[in-house]
C-alpha positions as CSV (number, residue, x, y, z in Angstrom):
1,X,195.0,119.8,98.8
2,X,196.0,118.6,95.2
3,X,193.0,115.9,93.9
4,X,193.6,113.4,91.9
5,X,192.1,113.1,88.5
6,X,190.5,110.1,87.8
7,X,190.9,107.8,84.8
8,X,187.4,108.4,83.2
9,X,185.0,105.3,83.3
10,X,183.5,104.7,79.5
11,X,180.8,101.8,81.4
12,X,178.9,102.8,84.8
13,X,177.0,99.6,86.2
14,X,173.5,100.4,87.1
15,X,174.3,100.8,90.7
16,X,177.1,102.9,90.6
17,X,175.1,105.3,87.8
18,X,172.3,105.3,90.7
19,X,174.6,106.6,93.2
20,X,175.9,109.5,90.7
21,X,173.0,110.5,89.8
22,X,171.7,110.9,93.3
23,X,175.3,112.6,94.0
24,X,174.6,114.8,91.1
25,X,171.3,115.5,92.6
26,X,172.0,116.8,95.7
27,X,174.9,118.9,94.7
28,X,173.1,120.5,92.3
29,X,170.4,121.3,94.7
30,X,172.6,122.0,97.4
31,X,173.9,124.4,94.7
32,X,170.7,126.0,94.3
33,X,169.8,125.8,98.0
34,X,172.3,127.6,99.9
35,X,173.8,130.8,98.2
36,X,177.6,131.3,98.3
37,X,177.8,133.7,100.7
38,X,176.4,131.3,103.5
39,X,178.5,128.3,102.5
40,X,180.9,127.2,105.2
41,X,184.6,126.1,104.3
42,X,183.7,122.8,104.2
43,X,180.4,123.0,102.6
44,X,182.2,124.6,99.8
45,X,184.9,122.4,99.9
46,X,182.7,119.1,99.7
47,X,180.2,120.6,97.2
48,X,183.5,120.9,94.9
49,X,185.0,117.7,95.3
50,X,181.4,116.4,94.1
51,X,181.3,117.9,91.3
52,X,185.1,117.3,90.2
53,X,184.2,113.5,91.2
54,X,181.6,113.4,88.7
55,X,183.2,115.5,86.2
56,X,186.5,113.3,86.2
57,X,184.6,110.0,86.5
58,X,183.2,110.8,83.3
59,X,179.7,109.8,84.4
60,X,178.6,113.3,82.7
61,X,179.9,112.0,79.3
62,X,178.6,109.0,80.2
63,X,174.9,110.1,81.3
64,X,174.8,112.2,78.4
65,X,175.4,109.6,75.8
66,X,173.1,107.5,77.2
67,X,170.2,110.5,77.2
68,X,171.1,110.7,73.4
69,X,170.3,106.8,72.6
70,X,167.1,107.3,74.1
């Protein structure tokens, strides 16, 4: 399976930063949760496609440019 990369977003609207953010949240935890070596196929899969969501969105960039005008 070949994923598409995304055109990054430079502007999230508040909603859709909510919904990464709580994206980010439970793949990192899920991350930190469930060690490698009992992650399913799938688990694994849609762990990774989470992460390269985010990642390609640009809603990292984007999150940590907004951090630094705090």
């Amino acid at each position: 399976m070949v994923s598409q990369r995304l055109k990054p977003m430079s502007k999230f609207s508040k909603r859709e930063n909510e919904i990464c953010d709580m994206l980010a949240w439970l793949a990192c935890h899920a991350d930190e949760d469930c060690p490698a070596e009992y992650r399913t196929k799938h688990f694994r899969i849609a762990l990774n496609k989470a992460v390269e969501f985010l990642d390609s969105s640009g809603w990292y960039d984007f999150k940590l440019e907004a951090r630094s005008k705090k």
